[in-house]
N, C-alpha and C positions, 0 to 999 in steps of 0.2 A: 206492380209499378216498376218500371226502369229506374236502375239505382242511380244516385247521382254523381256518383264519381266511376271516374276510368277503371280504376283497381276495384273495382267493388265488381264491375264489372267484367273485366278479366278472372273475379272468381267465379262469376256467374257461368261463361261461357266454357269455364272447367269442371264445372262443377262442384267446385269446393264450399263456394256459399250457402247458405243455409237458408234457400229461398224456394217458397211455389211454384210446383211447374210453370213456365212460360206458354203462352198464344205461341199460334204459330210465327207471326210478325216479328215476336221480338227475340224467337230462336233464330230465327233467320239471320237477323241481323247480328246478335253475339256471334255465332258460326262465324261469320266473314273477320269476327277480331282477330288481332294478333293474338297466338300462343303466349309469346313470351317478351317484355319490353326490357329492353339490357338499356343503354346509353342512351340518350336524347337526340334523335335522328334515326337510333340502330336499332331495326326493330327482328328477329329472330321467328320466322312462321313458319317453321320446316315441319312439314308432318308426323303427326307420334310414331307413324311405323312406314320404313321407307317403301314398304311395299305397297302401301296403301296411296292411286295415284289420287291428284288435286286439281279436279275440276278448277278451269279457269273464272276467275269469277266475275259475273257480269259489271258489266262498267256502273258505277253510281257518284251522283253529283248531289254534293250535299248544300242545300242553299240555306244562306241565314240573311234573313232581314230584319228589320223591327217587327215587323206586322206579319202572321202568319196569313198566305190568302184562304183563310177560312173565316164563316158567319156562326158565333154561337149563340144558340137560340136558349134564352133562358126558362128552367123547368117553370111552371104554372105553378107548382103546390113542390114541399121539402122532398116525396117522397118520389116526383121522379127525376130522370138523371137529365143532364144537359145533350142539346142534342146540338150539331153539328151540319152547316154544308160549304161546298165550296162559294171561296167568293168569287163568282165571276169576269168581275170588275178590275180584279187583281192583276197585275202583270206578271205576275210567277205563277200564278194558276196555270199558264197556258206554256211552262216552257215544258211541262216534258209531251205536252201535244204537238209541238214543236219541232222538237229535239232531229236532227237529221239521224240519228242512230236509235231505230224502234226499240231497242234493247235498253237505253241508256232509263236507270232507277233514280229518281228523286226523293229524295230525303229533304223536308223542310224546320228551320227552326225560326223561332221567331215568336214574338206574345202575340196574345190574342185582346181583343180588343174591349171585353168586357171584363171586369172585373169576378175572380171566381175566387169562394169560399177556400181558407186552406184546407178545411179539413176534405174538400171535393174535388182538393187540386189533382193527386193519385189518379182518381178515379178518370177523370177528364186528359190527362196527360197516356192514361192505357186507352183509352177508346179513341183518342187522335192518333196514338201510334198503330194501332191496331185496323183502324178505317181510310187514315187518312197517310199515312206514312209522316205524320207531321209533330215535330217533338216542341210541346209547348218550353216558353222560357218564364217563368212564375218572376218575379221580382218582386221584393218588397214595395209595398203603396210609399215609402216615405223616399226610399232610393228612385222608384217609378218616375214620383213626380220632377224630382229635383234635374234625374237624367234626362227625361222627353221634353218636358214644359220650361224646362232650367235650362242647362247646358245645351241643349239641343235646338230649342224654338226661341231663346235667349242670346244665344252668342255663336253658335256655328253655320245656322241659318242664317239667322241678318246678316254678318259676316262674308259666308259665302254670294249671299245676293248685293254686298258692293254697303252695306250699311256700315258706318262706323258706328262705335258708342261713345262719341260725343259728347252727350249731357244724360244725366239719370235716364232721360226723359225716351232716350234711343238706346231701346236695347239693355241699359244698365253696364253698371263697369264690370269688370270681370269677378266671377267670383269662385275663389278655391273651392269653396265645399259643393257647387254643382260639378267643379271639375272632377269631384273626388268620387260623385255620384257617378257620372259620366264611365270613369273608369269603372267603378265596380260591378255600372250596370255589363260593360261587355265583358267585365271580367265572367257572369253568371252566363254569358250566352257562350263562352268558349268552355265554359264545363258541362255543355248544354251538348256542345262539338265532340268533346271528347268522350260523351256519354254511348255515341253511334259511329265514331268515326274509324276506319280500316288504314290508317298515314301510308301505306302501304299501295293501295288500290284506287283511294279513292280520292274523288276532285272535291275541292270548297270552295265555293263560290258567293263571295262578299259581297252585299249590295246595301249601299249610301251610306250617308255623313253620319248617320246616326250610330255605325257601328266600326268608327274610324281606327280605334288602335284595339280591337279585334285579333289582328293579323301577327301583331306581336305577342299575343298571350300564346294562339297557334303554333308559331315559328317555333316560341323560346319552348313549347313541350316536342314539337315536333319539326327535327331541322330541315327535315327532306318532304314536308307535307306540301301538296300542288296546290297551290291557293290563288285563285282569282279574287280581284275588288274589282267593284264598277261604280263608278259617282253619278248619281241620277241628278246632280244637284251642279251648277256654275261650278265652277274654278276660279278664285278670284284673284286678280293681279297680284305682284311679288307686295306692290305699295299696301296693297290695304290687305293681304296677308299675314305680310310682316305685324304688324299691331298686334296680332293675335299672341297671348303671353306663351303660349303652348304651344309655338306655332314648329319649332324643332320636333318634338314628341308626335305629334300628327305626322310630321313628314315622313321622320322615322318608320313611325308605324305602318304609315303605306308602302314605304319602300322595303316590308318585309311580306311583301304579296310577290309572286313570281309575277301577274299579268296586272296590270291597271287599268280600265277600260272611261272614257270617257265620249259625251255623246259628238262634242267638237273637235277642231284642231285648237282653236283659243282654247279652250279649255285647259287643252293637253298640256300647251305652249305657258302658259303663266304656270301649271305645275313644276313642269322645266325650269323654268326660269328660277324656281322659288328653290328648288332644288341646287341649281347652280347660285343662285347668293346665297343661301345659309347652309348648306353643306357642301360647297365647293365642288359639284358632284357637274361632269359633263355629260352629253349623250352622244348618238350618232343615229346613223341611219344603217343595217345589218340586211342588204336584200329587199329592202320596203317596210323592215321592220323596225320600228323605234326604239331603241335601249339603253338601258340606264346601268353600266359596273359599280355596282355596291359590294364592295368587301366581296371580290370575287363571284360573287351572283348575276346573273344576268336579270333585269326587271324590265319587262317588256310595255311599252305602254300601246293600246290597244284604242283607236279612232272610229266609234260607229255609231252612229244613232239607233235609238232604239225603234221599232215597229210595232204597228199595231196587228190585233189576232186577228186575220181575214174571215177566218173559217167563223168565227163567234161576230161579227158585224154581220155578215152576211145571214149566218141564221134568226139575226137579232132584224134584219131588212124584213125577212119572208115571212115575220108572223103574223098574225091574225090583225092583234094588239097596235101592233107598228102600223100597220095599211088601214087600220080604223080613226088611227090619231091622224095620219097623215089626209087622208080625206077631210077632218072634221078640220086640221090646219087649213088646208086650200079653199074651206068653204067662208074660215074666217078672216082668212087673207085675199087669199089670190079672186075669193070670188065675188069680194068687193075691190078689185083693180088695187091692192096693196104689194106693195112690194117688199118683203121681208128680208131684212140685214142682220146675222145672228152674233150676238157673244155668248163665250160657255165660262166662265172661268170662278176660282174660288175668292172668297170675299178677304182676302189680304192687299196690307200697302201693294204687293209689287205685281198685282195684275194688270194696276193701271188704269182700273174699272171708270176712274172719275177722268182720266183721261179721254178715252171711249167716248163717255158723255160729251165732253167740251168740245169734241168733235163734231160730236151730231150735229150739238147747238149751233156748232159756227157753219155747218153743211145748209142747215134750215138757212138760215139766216143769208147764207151767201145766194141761196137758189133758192129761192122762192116756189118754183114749179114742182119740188119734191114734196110741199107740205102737203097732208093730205094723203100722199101716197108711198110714202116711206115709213114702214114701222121699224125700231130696233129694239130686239126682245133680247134681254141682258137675260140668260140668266149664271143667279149669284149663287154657286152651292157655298157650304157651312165650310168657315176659315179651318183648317186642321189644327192652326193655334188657334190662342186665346189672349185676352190684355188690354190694353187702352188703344193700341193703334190700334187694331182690329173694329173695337166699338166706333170708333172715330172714323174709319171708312165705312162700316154702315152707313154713318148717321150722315156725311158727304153725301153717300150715295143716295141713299131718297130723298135727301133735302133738291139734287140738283137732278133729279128725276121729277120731282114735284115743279122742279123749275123751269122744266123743258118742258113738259106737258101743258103747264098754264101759259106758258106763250104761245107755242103754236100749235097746240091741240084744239077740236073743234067737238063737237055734237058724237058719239059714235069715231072719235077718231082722238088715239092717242098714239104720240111718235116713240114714244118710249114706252115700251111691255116690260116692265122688272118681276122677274119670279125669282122670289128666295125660298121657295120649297125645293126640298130635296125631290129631284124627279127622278122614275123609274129607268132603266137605260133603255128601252125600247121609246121612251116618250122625249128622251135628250136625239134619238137619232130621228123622230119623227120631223122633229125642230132643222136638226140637218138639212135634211131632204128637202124640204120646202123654201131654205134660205138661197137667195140668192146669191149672195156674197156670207162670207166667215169673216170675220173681224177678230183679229187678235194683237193687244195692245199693250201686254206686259214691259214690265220697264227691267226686267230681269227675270228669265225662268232658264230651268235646266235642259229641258227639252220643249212640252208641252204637245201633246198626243189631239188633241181637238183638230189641228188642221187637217192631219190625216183620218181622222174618222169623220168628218165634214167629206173630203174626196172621195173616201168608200162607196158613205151614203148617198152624193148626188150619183154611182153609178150605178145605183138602184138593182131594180129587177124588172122581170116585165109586167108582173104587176103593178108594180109606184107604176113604173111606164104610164101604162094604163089610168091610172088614178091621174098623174100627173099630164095627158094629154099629150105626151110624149109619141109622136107616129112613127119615128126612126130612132135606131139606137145612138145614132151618130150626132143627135141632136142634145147629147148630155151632157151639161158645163156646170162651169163651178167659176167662180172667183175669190180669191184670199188676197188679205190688207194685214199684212204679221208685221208686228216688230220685228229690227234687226236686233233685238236685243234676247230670241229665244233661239235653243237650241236646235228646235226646226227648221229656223229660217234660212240657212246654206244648202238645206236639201230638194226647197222647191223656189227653184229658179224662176218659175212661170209666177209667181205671187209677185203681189205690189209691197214692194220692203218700204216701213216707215220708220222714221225716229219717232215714238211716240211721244216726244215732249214739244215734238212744233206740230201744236195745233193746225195750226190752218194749212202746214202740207198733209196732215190724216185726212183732212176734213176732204183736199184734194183729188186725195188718193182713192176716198170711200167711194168720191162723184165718178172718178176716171174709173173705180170698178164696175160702177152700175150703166155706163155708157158707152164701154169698153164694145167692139162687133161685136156680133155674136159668132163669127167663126174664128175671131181670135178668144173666144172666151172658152171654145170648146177645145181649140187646138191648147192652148194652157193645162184644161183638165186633162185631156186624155196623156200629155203629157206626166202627169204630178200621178195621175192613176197609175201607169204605166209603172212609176218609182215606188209608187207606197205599196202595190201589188207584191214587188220581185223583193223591198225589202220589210219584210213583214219582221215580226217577234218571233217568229222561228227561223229564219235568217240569222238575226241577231244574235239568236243563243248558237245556234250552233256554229258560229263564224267565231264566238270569245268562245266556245268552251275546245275548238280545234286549233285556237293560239293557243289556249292554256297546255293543251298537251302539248304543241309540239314547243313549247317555253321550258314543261316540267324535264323532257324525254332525256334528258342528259342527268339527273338527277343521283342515279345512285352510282354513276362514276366519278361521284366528285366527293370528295372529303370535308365532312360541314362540322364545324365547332360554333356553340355560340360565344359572345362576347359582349361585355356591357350589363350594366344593372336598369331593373326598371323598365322603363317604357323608352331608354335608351338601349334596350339589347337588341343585338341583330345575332346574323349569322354570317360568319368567313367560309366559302365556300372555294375549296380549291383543288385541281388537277391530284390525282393518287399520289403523286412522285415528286411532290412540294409539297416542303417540310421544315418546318424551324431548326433553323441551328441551334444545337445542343449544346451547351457549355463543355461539359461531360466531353461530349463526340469530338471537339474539334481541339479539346485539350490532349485527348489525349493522342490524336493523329499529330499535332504540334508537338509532343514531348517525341514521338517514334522520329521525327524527322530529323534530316542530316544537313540538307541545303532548302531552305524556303521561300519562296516569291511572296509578297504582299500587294496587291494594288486596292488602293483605297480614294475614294472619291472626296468631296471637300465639301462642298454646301450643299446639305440636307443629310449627308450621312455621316460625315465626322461632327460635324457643325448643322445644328436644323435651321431651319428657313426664319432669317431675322434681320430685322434693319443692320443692324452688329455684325459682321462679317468674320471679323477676325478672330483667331482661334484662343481658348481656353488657357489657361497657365497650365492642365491638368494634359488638356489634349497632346500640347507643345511636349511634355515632359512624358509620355503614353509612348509618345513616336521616337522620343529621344530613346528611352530605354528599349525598345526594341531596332534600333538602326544602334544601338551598340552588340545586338549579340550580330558574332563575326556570320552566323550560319544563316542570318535571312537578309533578302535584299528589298526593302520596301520602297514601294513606288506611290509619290500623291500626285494624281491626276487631276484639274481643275480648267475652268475655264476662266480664270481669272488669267492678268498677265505674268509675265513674270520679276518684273518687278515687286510687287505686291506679294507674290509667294517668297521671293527670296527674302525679304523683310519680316515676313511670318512665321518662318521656319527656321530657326540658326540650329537645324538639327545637322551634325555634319556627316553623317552615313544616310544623308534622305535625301531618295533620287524623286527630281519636279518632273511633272509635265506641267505648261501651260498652256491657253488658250486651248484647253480640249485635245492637248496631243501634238501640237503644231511645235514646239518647241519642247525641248528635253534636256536634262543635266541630271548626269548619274550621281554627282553627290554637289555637296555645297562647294569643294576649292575645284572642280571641274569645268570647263565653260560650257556655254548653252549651244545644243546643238536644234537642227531642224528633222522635224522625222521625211518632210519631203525634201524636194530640191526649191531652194529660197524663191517665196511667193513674187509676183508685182503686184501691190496694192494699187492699181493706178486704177482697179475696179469702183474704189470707195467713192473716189469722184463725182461716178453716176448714180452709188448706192445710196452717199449720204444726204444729198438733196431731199429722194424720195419719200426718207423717213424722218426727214427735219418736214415734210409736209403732213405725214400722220401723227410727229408729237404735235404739232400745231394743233392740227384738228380733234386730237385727242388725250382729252384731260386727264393728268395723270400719269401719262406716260413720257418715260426718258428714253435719250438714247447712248448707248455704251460702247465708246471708241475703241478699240484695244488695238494693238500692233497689227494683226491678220486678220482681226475677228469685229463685225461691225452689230449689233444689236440693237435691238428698239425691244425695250421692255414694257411694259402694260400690267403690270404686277399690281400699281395704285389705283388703274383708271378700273368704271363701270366694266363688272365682270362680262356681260352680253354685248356692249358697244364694243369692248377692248378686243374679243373673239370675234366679231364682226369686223373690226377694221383688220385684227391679222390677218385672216382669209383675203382682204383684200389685197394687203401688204405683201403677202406672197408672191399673188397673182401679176401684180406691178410688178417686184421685182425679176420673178423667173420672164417677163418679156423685155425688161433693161436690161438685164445681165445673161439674155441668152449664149450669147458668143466671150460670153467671161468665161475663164476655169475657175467658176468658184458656182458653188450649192448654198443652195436658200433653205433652209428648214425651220418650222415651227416646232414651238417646244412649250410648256407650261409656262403660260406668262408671258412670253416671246419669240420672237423671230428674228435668227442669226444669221448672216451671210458670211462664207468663210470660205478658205481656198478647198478645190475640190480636192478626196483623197484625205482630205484629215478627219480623222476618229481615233476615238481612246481605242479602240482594237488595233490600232499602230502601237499603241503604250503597251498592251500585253505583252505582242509578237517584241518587240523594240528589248523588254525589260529578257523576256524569254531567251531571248538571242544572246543580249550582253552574257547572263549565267552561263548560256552553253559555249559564247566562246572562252570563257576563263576555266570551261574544264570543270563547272557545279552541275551536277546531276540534280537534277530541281526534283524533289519526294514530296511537295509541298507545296500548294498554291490556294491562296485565298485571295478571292476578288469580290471585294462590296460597294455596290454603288443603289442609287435611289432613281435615278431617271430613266427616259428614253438613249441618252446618249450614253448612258453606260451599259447598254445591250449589246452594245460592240466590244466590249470586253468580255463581256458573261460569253455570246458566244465565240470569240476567239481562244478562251481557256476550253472549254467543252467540245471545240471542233477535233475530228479525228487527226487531221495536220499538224495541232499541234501537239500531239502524240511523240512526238521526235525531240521535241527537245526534254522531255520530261522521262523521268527513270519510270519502267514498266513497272513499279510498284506506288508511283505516284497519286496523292490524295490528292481533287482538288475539290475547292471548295466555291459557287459561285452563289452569291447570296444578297438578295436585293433588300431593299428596308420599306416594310410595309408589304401587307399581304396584300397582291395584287396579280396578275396575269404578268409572266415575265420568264424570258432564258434561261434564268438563273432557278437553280434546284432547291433553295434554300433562302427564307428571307427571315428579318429579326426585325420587331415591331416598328422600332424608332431608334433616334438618335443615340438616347441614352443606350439603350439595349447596344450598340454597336460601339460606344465609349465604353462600356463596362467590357466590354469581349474581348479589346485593345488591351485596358487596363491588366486582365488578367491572363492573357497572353502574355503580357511586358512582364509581369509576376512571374510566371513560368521562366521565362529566360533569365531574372534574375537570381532565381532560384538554381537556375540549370549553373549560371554560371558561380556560385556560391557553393555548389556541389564541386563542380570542376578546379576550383581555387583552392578547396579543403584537398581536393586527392593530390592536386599538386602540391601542395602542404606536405601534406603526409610522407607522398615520397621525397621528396627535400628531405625530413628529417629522418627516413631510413637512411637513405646516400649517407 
């Protein structure tokens, strides 16, 4: 038996542990382990002997679901073993028949569906690894239940399908100790991961709700591991997300997957969204690709619906079985002049199954000429949950099935066919072929695969042909009546989209399919044939597993640390050559130095982001102590006016920028100068009407006058509306203010209009110039700021130009706050982190000059 830890593991594959020889299956797979695991990310597999070279090793994509797709067939009698096959039925059964790389190895984890003895559990977990490539995941029965039927079919499923819990009565209120189940169950399938996994080599490939923060147990053992998620399941708006107590730790945890695949663009879009209201987290668009900057990682979100297996329908058409059911259909249908209407769906609230009915009912009822000749065969497979809503839509269901049939059913004639047997799938696709129309009336699903295997089968073969009296191939159609409420329903255009809660437009819809020409019924099919053909389940996989590579491909040139506890840890992933400033390192470049430059930013990095604007008693006294030693020359750059800063600061060796650069003063008794030649605001005129029209329309947001500089801030308003009217705001203003000298830019929270030519990279060069003309050889330069707008600084200290004003032994330091993508070489977490680095810098100089005071002492009292 495969051991259940990693390290047990790694002594297997050296040999060191004290175990059975191995099958061949599961030497194979130790071989492809790492040798040696140092640091969390850094994984060490260089060969024992350099001479000995290292076969490339075959690509493998390791899938974990709830449900392994296999069927275990229970022994008869104790003494024989359990046997095993694939499930057909499966949707991961078919992805490495799939796979566009014949080469590509699957590896599957996930439990199996019966319940197995522990003492047979060994036994059962080697002969699935060994036949099936598939690594069972065992869970305890009390963890089992509380995760699947608790957490799971309790609160993240209703949930995700748009249900709130309301009253006891829906869903139940939240409850910790399934959440706790919840966790523990993924925590046993990511030991499950790390049992076979190469972090090195190989792809993980996440699929649904049920194994939602998965990807953080992953991450936090493995920082560089390629990891896809795919949600088979809705996305549900920010509103009825937010409810969720958990609902931070889920998002987290997804956003520590490299790729996120969903089958819609709403889908995607309320993820987004949920992401920008509770983590403050923006995206873009990269080339066509959607991405999300999490602590320097790139998180890809991935738009496809999924496909059905062609190759397995169509052998599932041409059997024996299949063209015997289908005959014996036509003979009890079609060859009593019936017209068959099909539903497929599972017997839960959100099929909508009672809806369906109320339909028919109002169909009969409206047309008259259909009774008699319309049958609608439901059939209801078993709910995957279990509970009182579930019994309660049975017990709807036959009551208003019993109700339709006693009105307008006759002798030999019933409008409503309900089967609640589980059927064979050769006998669910017989049911296809015969229907003339597919009816699907869900009031929420994730996808929903029935419509495309309905299209398959009316394309028949030329046997159904045959059977079905078909003379020409071009005479083969189909019509579909979907909800706009499933995930299929954007993919086939040619179907009748319904709201399934207005009855009497279904009921409409159902008539307009059945009356529909018949050569717009065929031009529909060959249409929707066309799309479900090209986008099959091998399509699908291999379209997320050739984003997931080229997502991972940058991987090991990037420097990954994790951060955070819990189901709140991620990963900071960042460029080789960005690096924290060291206390150590820049003290002690600060003690070597002779003349020093400082420029420091003001809101978010001296001061963090707060209604409270103005600076600290500690801050004030930080800057003072360092604008007294004679050898540095500190610069506070802000965007604030200067009014405001000169009020702020009574430091009197501290040189202002304000408004972003536009004005300057080397010290407090100095007057204010301009870094260009003096603005004409007469541009404001036409700017600030514009934006007195978006705070109107937009809650929340102010706007902020200053001398040169006009603002509309959105920092209070709705995060997605306030981003939406920027964009807009923009676009207005760069067409009013075309023939102005003044630049429009968007920034965090807002959009600034300001004379052209002004940026804090004037405040570097400006501060740089005054030193060199008083004859100070600048050995020392440190620049920290937090935004977009202090990038013009970072790179005017790091440009080669300014090379010349600085002594050829010159440190400098450019260093942003928060690790993030940015010019600067060096960033320091946060506020405090960058008050404390001031603090002890200002220590240093008071030291330096406490030293300097005693030598002059001392010689005094030699003299």
């Amino acid at each position: 038996m495969v051991s259940r830890s990693y390290s047990n593991l790694l002594d297997l594959a050296t040999g060191a542990a004290d175990q059975a020889p191995a099958p061949a299956a599961l030497g194979a797979l130790r071989r492809r382990l790492p040798r040696v695991v140092t640091t969390a990310g850094l994984i060490d597999d260089s060969p024992l002997s350099p001479s000995t070279p290292s076969p490339s090793p075959r690509p493998r994509t390791i899938v974990v679901a709830n449900h392994l797709p296999i069927r275990a067939h229970r022994p008869t009698s104790p003494s024989e073993p359990w046997t095993f096959s694939w499930d057909e039925e499966s949707l991961l059964r078919h992805l490495q028949h799939s796979s566009s790389s014949p080469s590509m190895e699957f590896i599957y984890i996930g439990c199996l569906r019966d319940d197995i003895p522990l003492a047979e559990q060994d036994a059962v977990a080697q002969a699935l690894l060994e036949s099936y490539s598939c690594v069972p995941a065992f869970l305890p029965p009390d963890i089992a239940e509380r995760y699947y039927h608790g957490f799971c079919k309790q609160h993240l499923w209703p949930l995700f399908h748009y249900m709130l819990p309301l009253s006891p009565d829906l869903g139940g209120r939240f409850d910790r100790a399934l959440w706790q189940a919840y966790v523990s169950a993924n925590k046993i399938f990511a030991d499950k991961v790390l049992e076979v996994i190469n972090p090195d080599d190989d792809f993980v490939w996440v699929h649904d709700y049920h194994l939602v923060v998965l990807p953080t147990f992953l991450r936090k053992r493995f920082n560089r591991i390629k990891l896809g998620f795919f949600l088979h399941s809705p996305f549900p708006s920010s509103e009825i997300y937010k409810t969720l107590p958990v609902r931070e730790e889920l998002l987290r945890a997804l956003l520590n997957s490299d790729l996120i695949g969903f089958h819609t663009f709403d889908y995607a879009r309320h993820f987004l969204s949920c992401c920008g209201r509770m983590l403050g987290l923006s995206y873009e668009s990269k080339r066509g690709h959607i991405c999300l900057e999490y602590y320097g990682r790139t998180v890809s979100i991935k738009i496809l619906p999924v496909g059905v297996n062609m190759g397995q329908l169509k052998t599932v058409l041409a059997l024996p079985e299949t063209e015997a059911k289908v005959a014996e259909l036509m003979a009890t249908y079609s060859g009593k002049g019936r017209v068959v209407m099909l539903g497929v769906d599972d017997m839960d609230i959100f099929k909508g199954i009672s809806l369906k009915l109320l339909a028919m009912e109002e169909l009969l009822r409206q047309h008259p000429e259909w009774r008699g000749k319309l049958v609608l065969v439901q059939v209801a497979n078993p709910a995957r949950g279990r509970g009182k809503d579930v019994d309660e839509v049975k017990g709807e269901t036959y009551a208003m099935v019993r109700r339709i049939n006693d009105a307008y059913g006759a002798p030999g004639y019933e409008p409503v066919v309900l089967i609640d047997e589980p059927l064979q799938f050769y006998e669910r696709v017989a049911y296809y072929v015969v229907a003339e129309v597919c009816l699907v009336t869900a009031v929420r699903d994730g996808m929903n695969l029935i419509p495309y295997e309905y299209i398959v089968s009316r394309q028949g073969n030329d046997a159904l042909d045959r059977i079905l009296q078909l003379s020409k191939p071009e005479e083969k159609k189909s019509m579909l009546v979907v909800s706009e409420f499933i995930g299929c329903s954007p993919s086939l255009s040619g179907a009748v989209r319904v709201n399934p809660w207005n009855i009497e437009a279904v009921a409409d819809a159902m008539e307009s399919a059945l009356v529909l020409p018949e050569k717009e019924k065929r031009m529909r099919h060959d249409k929707h044939y066309r799309y479900v053909d090209t986008h099959d389940v091998g399509y699908w996989a291999t379209s997320f597993l050739q984003d997931l590579e080229r997502t991972c491909k940058d991987h090991a040139q990037r420097r990954c640390w994790g951060i955070g506890f819990g189901l709140r840890f991620r990963v900071v992933s960042l460029d080789l050559s960005f690096r924290k400033l060291a206390m150590e390192h820049i003290v002690m470049a600060y003690r070597r130095a002779k003349t020093r430059a400082i420029l420091l930013d003001y809101d978010g990095t001296l001061m963090p982001q707060a209604i409270n604007k103005s600076p600290s008693t500690n801050s004030v006294e930080t800057l003072t102590s360092l604008c007294r030693d004679t050898n540095n020359k500190v610069f506070l750059c802000s965007g604030f006016e200067k009014g405001t800063l000169h009020d702020w600061f009574p430091c009197e060796n501290l040189g202002l920028a304000a408004e972003h650069g536009y004005f300057l003063r080397r010290s407090r008794d100095a007057e204010w100068e301009t870094s260009i030649p003096a603005a004409d605001c007469s541009w404001k005129q036409i700017a600030e009407p514009v934006m007195c029209l978006y705070r109107e329309t937009t809650d929340g947001s102010i706007i902020e006058n200053r001398e040169t500089v006009l603002v509309w801030n959105y920092e209070d308003a709705d995060p997605d509306f306030g981003s939406c009217q920027a964009k807009e705001l923009v676009d207005h203003l760069e067409s009013v203010l075309a023939n102005e000298p003044v630049s429009v830019k968007s920034t965090i929270h807002s959009v600034e209009v300001k004379p052209q030519g002004v940026s804090k990279g004037l405040v570097a060069r400006r501060l740089l110039a005054i030193m060199q003309e008083r004859g100070m050889c600048t050995d020392f330069v440190l620049c920290i700021g937090d935004d977009r707008s202090d990038e013009d600084m970072f790179e005017r200290i790091t440009s080669p130009t300014c090379g010349e004003s600085l002594a050829a032994t010159a440190e400098v330091f450019a260093c942003t706050v928060g690790r993030k993508p940015s010019k600067a070489k060096y960033y320091l977490d946060d506020t405090a982190e960058v008050v404390r680095l001031m603090q002890g810098l200002a220590s240093v100089s008071d030291e330096l000059a406490r030293a300097a005071k005693q030598s002059d002492d001392d010689d005094s009292e030699e003299v």
